[in-house]
C-alpha positions in Angstrom: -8.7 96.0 -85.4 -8.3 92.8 -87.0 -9.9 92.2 -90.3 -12.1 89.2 -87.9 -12.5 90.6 -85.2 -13.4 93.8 -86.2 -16.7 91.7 -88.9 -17.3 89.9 -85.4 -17.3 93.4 -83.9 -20.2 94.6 -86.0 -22.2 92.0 -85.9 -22.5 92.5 -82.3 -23.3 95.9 -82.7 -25.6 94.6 -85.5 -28.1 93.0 -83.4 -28.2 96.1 -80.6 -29.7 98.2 -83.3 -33.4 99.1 -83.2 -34.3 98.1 -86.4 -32.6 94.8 -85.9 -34.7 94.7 -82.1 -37.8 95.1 -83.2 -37.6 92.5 -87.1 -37.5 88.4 -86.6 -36.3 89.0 -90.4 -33.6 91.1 -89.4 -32.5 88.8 -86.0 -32.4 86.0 -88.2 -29.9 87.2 -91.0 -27.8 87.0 -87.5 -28.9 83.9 -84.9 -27.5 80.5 -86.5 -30.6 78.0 -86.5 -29.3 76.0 -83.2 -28.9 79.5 -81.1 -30.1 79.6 -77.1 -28.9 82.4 -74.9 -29.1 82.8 -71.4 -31.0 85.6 -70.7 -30.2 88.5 -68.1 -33.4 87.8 -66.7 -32.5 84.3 -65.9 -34.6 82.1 -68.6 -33.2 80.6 -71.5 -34.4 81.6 -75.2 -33.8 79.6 -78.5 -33.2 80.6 -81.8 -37.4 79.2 -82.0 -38.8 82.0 -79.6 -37.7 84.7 -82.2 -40.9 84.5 -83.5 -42.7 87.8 -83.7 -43.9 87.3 -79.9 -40.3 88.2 -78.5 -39.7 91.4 -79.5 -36.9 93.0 -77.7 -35.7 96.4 -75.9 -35.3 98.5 -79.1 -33.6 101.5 -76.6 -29.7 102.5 -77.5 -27.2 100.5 -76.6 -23.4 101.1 -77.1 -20.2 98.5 -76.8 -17.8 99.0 -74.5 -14.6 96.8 -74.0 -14.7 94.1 -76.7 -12.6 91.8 -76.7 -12.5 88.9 -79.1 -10.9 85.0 -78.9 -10.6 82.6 -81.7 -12.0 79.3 -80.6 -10.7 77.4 -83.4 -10.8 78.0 -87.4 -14.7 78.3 -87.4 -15.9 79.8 -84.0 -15.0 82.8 -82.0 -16.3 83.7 -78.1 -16.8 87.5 -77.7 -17.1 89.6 -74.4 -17.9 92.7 -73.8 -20.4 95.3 -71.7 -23.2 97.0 -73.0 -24.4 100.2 -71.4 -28.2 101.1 -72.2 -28.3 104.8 -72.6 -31.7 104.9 -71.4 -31.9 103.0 -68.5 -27.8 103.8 -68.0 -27.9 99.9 -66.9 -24.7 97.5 -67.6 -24.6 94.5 -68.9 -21.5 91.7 -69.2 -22.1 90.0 -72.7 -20.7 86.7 -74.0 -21.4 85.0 -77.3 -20.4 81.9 -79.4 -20.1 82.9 -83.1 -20.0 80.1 -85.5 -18.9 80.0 -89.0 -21.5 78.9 -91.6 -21.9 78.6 -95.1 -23.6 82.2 -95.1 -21.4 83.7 -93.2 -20.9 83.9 -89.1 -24.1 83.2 -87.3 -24.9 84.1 -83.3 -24.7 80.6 -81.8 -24.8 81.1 -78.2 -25.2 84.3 -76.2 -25.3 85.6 -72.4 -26.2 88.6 -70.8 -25.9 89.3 -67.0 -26.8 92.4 -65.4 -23.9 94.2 -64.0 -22.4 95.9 -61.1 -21.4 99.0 -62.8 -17.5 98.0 -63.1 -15.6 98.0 -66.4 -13.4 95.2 -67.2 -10.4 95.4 -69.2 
């Protein structure tokens, strides 16, 4: 893997740990001040909502077929599934990473449930 797209790589898988879940410190090492996602579920959450109240699914989840494109010198989109291994559910995943003066930050993300196919 590319030396970029493989510290893109883990920062997605960053943010699917547990730890990282269940800690607003932790999510925001990650989700750049501006971020908004649209969720599987259909609503749209900002960067704001990551207050404590939002805690999310901590269950194991695992990447499958990342793939990464450079947007320009200082952003990078991501796609890739996510397959829970509790629920055994799919999900296609998108996100915007941005380059910051810490480091890359989660700008934009989306998450829709899917029918069970693999892309390439």
């Amino acid at each position: 893997m590319e030396k970029l797209t493989e510290e893109i790589y883990e920062l997605e898988c960053s943010h699917l740990k547990p730890e990282f879940r269940v800690s607003t410190e932790k999510l925001g090492e990650v989700l750049d001040d501006e971020f908004y996602e649209f969720g599987s579920s259909g609503g749209i959450i900002k960067r704001s909502h990551y207050n404590g109240n939002h805690p999310l699914n901590p269950d194991s989840m695992e990447i499958k077929s990342f793939i990464m494109h450079e947007l320009g010198p200082e952003a990078v989109l991501t796609t890739y599934q996510v397959h829970n291994h509790k629920t055994g559910k799919l999900t296609n995943r998108s996100s915007i990473w941005k380059k910051r003066q810490h480091g890359w930050k989660l700008f934009f993300h989306q998450g829709t449930v899917s029918t069970g196919k693999v892309f390439q």
